[in-house]
LODO-307170 format. One record per residue (C-alpha): x, y, z; residue in three letters. Coordinates in pm, whole numbers, padded with zeros to 5 digits, always signed. Example, Ala and Ser with C-alpha at 12.3 -4.5 7.8 and 13.67 -1.06 7.14 Angstrom:
+01230-00450+00780ALA/+01367-00106+00714SER/
This chain:
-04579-01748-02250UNK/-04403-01963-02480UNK/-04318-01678-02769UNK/-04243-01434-02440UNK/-03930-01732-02343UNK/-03849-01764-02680UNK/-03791-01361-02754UNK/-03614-01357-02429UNK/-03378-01630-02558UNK/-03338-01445-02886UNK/-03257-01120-02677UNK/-02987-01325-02480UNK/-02818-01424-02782UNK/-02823-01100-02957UNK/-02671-00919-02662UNK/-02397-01223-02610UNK/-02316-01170-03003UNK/-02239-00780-02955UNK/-02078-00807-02624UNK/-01845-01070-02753UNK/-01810-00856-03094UNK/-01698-00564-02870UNK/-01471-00780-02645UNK/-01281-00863-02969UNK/-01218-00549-03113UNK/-01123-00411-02792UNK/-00871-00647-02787UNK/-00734-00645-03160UNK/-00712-00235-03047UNK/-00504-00292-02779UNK/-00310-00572-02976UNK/-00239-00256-03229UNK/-00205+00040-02954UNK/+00115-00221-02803UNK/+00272-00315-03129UNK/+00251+00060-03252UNK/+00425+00119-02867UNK/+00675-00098-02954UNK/+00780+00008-03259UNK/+00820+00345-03164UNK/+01030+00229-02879UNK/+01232-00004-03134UNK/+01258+00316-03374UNK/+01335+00575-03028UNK/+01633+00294-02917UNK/+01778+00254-03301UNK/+01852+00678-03327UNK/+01916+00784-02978UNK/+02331+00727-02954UNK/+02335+00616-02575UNK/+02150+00276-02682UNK/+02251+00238-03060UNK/+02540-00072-02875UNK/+02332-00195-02595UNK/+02279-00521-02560UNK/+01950-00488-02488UNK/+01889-00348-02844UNK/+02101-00637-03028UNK/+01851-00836-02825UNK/+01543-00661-02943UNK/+01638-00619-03297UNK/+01714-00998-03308UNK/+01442-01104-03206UNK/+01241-00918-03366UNK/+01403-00945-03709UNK/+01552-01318-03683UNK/+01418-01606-03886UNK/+01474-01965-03920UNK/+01677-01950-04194UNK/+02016-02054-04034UNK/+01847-02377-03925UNK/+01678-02453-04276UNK/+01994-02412-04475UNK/+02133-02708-04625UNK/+02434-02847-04450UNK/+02749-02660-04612UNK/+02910-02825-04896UNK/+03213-02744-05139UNK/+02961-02553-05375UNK/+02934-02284-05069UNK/+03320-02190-05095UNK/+03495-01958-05337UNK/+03860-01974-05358UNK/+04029-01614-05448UNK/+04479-01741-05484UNK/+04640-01504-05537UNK/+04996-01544-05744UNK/+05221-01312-06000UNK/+05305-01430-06365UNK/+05686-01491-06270UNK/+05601-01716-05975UNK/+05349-01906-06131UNK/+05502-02220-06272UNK/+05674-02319-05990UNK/+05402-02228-05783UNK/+05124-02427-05981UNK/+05126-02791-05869UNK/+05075-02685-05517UNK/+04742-02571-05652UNK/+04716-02848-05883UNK/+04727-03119-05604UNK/+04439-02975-05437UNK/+04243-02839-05646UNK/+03893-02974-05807UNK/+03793-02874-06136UNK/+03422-02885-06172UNK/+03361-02889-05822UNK/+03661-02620-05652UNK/+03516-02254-05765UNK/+03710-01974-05806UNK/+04025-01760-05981UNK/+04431-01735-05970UNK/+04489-01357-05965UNK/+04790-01230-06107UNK/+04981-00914-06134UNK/+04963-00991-06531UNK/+04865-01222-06770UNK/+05045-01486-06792UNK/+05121-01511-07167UNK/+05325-01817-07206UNK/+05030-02016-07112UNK/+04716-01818-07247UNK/+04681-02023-07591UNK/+04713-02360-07384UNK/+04527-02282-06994UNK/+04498-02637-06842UNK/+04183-02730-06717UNK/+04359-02910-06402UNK/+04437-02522-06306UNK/+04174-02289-06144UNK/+04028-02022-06433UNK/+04231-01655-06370UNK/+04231-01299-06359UNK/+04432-00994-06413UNK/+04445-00780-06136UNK/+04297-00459-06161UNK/+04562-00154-06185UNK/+04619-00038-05826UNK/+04854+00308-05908UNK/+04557+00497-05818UNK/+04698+00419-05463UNK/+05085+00502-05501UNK/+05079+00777-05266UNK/+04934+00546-05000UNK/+05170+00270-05080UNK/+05432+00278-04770UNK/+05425-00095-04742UNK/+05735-00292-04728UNK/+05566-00523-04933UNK/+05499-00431-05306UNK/+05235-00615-05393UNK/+05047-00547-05053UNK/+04743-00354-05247UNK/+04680-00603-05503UNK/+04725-00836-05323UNK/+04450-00715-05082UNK/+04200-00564-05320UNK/+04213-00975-05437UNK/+03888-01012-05187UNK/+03722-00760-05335UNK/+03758-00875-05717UNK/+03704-01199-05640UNK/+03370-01113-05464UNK/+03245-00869-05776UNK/+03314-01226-05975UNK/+03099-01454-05760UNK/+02860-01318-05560UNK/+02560-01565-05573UNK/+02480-01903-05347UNK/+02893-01808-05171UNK/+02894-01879-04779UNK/+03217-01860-04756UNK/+03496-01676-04952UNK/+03846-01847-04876UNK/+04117-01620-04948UNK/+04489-01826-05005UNK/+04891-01776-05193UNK/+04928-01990-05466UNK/+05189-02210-05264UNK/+04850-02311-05021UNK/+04774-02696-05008UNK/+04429-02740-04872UNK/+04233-03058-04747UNK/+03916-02920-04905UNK/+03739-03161-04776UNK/+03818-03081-04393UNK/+03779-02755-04469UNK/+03400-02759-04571UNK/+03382-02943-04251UNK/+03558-02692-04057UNK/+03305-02397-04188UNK/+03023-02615-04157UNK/+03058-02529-03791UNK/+02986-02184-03801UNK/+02705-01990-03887UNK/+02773-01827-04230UNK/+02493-01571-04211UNK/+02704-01413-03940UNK/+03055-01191-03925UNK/+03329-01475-03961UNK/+03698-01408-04016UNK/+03837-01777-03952UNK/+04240-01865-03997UNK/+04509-01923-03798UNK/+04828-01769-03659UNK/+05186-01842-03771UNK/+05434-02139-03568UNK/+05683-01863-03488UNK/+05641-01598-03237UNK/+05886-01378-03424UNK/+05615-01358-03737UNK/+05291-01281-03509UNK/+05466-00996-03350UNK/+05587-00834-03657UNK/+05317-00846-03795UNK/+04988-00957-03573UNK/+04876-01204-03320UNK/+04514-01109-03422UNK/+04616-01182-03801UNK/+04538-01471-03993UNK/+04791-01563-04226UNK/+04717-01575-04564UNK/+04956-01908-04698UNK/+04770-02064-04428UNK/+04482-01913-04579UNK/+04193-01801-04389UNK/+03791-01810-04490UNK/+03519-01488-04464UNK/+03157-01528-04420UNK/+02965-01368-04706UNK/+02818-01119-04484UNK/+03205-00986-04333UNK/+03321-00994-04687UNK/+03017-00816-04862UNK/+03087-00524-04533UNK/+03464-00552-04558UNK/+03472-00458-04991UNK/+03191-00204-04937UNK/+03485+00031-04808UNK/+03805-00122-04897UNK/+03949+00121-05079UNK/+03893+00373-04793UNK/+04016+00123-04588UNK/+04350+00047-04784UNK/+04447+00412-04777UNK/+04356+00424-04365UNK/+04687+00135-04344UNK/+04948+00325-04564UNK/+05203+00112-04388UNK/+05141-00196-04303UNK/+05392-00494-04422UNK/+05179-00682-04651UNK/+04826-00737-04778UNK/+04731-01005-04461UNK/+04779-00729-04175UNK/+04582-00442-04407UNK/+04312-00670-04408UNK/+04304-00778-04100UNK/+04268-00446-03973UNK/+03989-00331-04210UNK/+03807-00627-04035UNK/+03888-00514-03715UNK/+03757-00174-03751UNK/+03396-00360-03891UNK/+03454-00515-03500UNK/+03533-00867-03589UNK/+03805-01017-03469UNK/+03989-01361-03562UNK/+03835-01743-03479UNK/+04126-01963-03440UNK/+04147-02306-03616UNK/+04425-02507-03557UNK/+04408-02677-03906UNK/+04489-02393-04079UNK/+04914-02427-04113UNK/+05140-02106-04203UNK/+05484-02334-04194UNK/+05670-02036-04152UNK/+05984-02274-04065UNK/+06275-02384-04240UNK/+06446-02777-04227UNK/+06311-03045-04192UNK/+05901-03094-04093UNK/+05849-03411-04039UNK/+05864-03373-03623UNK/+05567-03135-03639UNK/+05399-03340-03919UNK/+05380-03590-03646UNK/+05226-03449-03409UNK/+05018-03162-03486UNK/+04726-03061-03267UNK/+04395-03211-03248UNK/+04212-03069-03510UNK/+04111-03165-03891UNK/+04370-03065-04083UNK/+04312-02737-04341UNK/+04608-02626-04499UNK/+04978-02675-04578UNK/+05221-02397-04649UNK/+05593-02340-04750UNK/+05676-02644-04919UNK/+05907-02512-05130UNK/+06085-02348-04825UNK/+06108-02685-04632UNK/+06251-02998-04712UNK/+06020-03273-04929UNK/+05796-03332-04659UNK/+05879-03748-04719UNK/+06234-03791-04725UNK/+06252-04084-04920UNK/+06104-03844-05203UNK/+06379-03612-05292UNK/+06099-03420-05552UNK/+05910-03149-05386UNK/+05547-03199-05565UNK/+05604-03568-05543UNK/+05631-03542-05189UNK/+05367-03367-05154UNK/+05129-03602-05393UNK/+05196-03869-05197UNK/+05064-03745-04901UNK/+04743-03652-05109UNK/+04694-04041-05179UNK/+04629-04051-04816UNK/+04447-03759-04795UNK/+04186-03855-05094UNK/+04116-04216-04916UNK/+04012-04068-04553UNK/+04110-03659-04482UNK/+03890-03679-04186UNK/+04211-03886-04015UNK/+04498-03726-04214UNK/+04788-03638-04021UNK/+04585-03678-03667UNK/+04796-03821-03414UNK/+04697-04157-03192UNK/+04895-04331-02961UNK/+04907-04649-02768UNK/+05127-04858-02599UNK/+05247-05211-02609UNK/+05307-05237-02234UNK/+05440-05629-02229UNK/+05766-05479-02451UNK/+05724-05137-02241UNK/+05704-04945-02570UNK/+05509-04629-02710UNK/+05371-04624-03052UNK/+05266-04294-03185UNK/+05058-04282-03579UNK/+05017-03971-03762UNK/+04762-04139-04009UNK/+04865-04108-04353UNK/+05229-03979-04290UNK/+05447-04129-04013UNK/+05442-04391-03696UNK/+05712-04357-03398UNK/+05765-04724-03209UNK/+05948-04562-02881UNK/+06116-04850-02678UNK/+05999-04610-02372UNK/+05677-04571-02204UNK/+05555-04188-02277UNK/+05277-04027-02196UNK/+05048-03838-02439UNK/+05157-03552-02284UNK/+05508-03553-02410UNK/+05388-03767-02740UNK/+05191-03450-02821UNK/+05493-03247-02825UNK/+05688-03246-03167UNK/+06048-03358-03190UNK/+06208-03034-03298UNK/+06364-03137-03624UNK/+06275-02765-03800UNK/+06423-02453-03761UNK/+06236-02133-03687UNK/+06194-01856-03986UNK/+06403-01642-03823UNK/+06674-01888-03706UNK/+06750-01630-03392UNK/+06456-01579-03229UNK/+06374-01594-02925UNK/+06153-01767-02803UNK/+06124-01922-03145UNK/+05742-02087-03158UNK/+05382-02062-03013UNK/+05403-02402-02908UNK/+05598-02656-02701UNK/+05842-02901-02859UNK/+06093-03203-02751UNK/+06494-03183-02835UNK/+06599-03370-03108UNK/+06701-03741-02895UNK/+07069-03766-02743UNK/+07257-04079-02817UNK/+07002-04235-02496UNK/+06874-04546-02733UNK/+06545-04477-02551UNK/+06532-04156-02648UNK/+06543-04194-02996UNK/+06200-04300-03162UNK/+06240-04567-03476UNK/+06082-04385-03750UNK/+05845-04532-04021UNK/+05666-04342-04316UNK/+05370-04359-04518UNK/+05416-04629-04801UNK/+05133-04777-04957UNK/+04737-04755-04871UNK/+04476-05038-04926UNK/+04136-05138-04853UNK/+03999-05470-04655UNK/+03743-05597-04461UNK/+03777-05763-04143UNK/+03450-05960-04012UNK/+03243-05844-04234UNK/+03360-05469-04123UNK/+03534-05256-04414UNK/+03821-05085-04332UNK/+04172-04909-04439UNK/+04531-05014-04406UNK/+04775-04816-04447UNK/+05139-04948-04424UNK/+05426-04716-04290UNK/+05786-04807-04374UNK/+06164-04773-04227UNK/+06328-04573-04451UNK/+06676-04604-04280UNK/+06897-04859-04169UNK/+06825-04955-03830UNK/+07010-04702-03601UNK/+07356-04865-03489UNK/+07442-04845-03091UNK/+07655-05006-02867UNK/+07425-05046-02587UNK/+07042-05168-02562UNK/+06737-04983-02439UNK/+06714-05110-02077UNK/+06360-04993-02073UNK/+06279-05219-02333UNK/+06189-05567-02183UNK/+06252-05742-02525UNK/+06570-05564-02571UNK/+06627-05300-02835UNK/+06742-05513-03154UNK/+06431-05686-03136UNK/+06285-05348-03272UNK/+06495-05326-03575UNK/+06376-05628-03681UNK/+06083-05437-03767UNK/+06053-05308-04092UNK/+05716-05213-04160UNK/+05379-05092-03959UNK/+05023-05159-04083UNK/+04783-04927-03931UNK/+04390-05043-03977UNK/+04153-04790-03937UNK/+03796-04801-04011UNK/+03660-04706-04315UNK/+03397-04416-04225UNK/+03463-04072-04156UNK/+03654-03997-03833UNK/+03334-03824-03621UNK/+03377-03437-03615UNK/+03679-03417-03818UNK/+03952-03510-03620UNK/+03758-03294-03291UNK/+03742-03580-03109UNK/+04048-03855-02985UNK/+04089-04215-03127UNK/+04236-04496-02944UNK/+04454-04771-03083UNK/+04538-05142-02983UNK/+04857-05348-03100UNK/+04701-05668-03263UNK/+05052-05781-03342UNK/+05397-05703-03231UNK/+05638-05907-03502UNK/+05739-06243-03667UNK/+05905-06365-03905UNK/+05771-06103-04198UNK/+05892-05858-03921UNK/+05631-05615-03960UNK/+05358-05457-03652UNK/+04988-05466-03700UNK/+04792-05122-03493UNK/+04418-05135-03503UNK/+04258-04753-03472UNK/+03940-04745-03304UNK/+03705-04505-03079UNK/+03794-04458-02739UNK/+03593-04616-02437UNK/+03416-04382-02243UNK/+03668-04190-02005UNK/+03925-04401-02152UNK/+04265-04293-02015UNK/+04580-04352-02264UNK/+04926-04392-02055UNK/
């Protein structure tokens, strides 16, 4: 009876063992009858041409194909970016210490390309200048060069040789003339943004209206410069040279690329950091109040005045403002106002360059706009920028800011908290008028007794570059060292600044 239960046991078993066996590879079959399904539907959606664009395909394919390497990448740094400048042999002398002020050597990667070599300087290249090339010979292309511009198709093809130079560990290929001033270090934050395994054609537009419609408002400008994605810029020189021939006549080497981008379907990602200065005069008015964003790029020095008046010397100018810049660039030339509401007056700090004591409450909303001290490239145009601006002041005392520039920078610390001063001075006599500013409760002459502004700002990285506001406080008005103290800090929560 006993061996009769225990057989019957070893029966059950037995039969639990194969039915279980059977269970499983009737479901590994089915497991390999669906994938095979889907793949065949995956292969019958990629050829048939009435679902080669759906979105329900893009869907498929990415998740199907996608990984997790976007998310494991190492944040983007300045070894990710390749610089491609491109500059002629006659131009480059004067054109150098834009580069010069910017550039890294042993950290900034890439080449000057030039139309030829330039062979005053080949026994004695400084190492402060990026390495160069010699364009390749374009007269291949002569019957396809209609452009206005002669130097359109070297200028163009400059993406494609500098991506045939460095083509390893690049997120980011950042195309520029060799009179672009970039805040390198805004721009890796800028790029860190975006996704560099994807299509990215990132840049900006120029100031004047006249300039984006003779040329593109979908363009980036290249003085501005503008920055690729490695994948757009391995698809865009796969075909160039088809491409350049496709744009016969085009103006110049910006709008031919633009359009060989556009026909890959990519279109341009605005950032406002990136700054053409297609304007003429004098910039300090826009320097003073440019938008809300970290700042990328400089352009057209040498067609403006010295961007610090007090520095007649273009490139010295222009080093100053790179003192500032290499102590904090996340708060370089970002505007922040506040108000000292006892006196009734506005002050206004573009960190690094100016500060503006109005004896006039304004709102941020007219603070934001810049005092129109430039001119427009094309001096008749009309309407003459993409953006709003304020008249130059009448002879109304409160009209008329008091005007302050960047002097000296320093460090400190301040209960036990490190932070950055950095002192803004008049420049001028005190303006001379006959009458007072009767908005000013303290009466307008008390203002010119102030000669200088310190601004302290703490001494880590603005959050998001520059994306976000800051707030500022006046710790001290004047005294007898007639100068104005302006603490930066972050905004409350909600905060509202009027």
């Amino acid at each position: 009876m006993i061996a009769s239960k225990s057989s019957l046991a070893r029966f059950a078993r037995k039969k639990s063992r194969f039915l279980y066996s059977k269970f499983l590879a009737n479901l590994w079959k089915s497991v390999a009858i669906s994938g095979i399904v889907l793949y065949s539907f995956y292969i019958i959606l990629s050829i048939h041409p009435c679902c080669r664009s759906s979105v329900l395909l893009a869907n498929f394919r990415y998740r199907l194909w996608s990984t997790s390497s976007s998310t494991a990448d190492p944040q983007t740094n300045i070894s990710h970016l390749v610089f491609g400048i491109a500059s002629s042999a006659n131009t480059w002398k004067n054109k150098r210490p834009y580069v010069e002020a910017w550039w890294q050597p042993n950290k900034t990667q890439g080449f000057v390309f030039f139309d030829r070599a330039p062979a005053d300087q080949l026994q004695q290249w400084p190492p402060s200048s990026p390495p160069f090339r010699v364009s390749q010979d374009t007269s291949r292309y002569k019957e396809y060069n209609g452009h206005p511009d002669p130097h359109a198709i070297r200028m163009a093809r400059v993406v494609l040789e500098l991506f045939r130079e460095v083509n390893k560990g690049v997120r980011w290929y950042v195309m520029a003339d060799d009179d672009t001033v970039f805040f390198v270090d805004n721009l890796v934050e800028v790029l860190a943004k975006y996704d560099h395994n994807k299509y990215f054609y990132i840049g900006s537009n120029s100031e004047c209206v006249s300039s984006n419609f003779d040329h593109s408002f979908g363009m980036a400008f290249g003085g501005a410069g503008y920055a690729l994605s490695y994948p757009l810029a391995q698809a865009l020189v796969k075909n160039l040279d088809v491409c350049i021939k496709r744009y016969p006549t085009l103006y110049g080497s910006d709008h031919i690329l633009q359009s060989c981008i556009a026909d890959l379907g990519v279109s341009l990602t605005q950032e406002k950091g990136f700054h053409q200065i297609d304007l003429h005069g004098d910039i300090s008015g826009l320097l003073s109040a440019l938008p809300q964003s970290p700042s990328v790029s400089l352009h057209h020095l040498d067609a403006v005045d010295p961007i610090f008046p007090f520095i007649k010397n273009r490139y010295a100018s222009l080093n100053h403002l790179m003192e500032a810049a290499k102590a904090d660039q996340s708060r370089l030339l970002q505007q922040t106002i506040c108000y000292h509401k006892q006196n009734n007056w506005s002050f206004s700090i573009s960190w690094g360059y100016s500060a503006y004591i109005y004896e006039k409450i304004y709102p941020p909303s007219i603070l934001h706009r810049p005092l129109q001290t430039f001119i427009p490239w094309k001096k008749s145009a009309k309407p003459p920028f993409m953006f709003n601006t304020r008249p130059l002041p009448s002879n109304d005392p409160c009209e008329a800011p008091h005007v302050f520039f960047f002097e000296a920078i320093d460090k400190t610390t301040t209960k036990g908290i490190n932070q950055i001063v950095t002192s803004y001075v008049r420049r001028s006599s005190p303006r001379s008028r006959s009458v007072a500013c009767t908005s000013s409760s303290s009466g307008s002459h008390y203002v010119d007794f102030i000669s200088e502004i310190q601004v302290l700002s703490p001494a880590t990285k603005h959050g998001e570059a520059g994306n976000t506001r800051e707030c500022c406080d006046i710790l001290h008005v004047a005294d007898t060292h007639n100068f104005s103290e302006v603490q930066i800090r972050a905004c409350m929560k909600d905060e509202i600044v009027a």
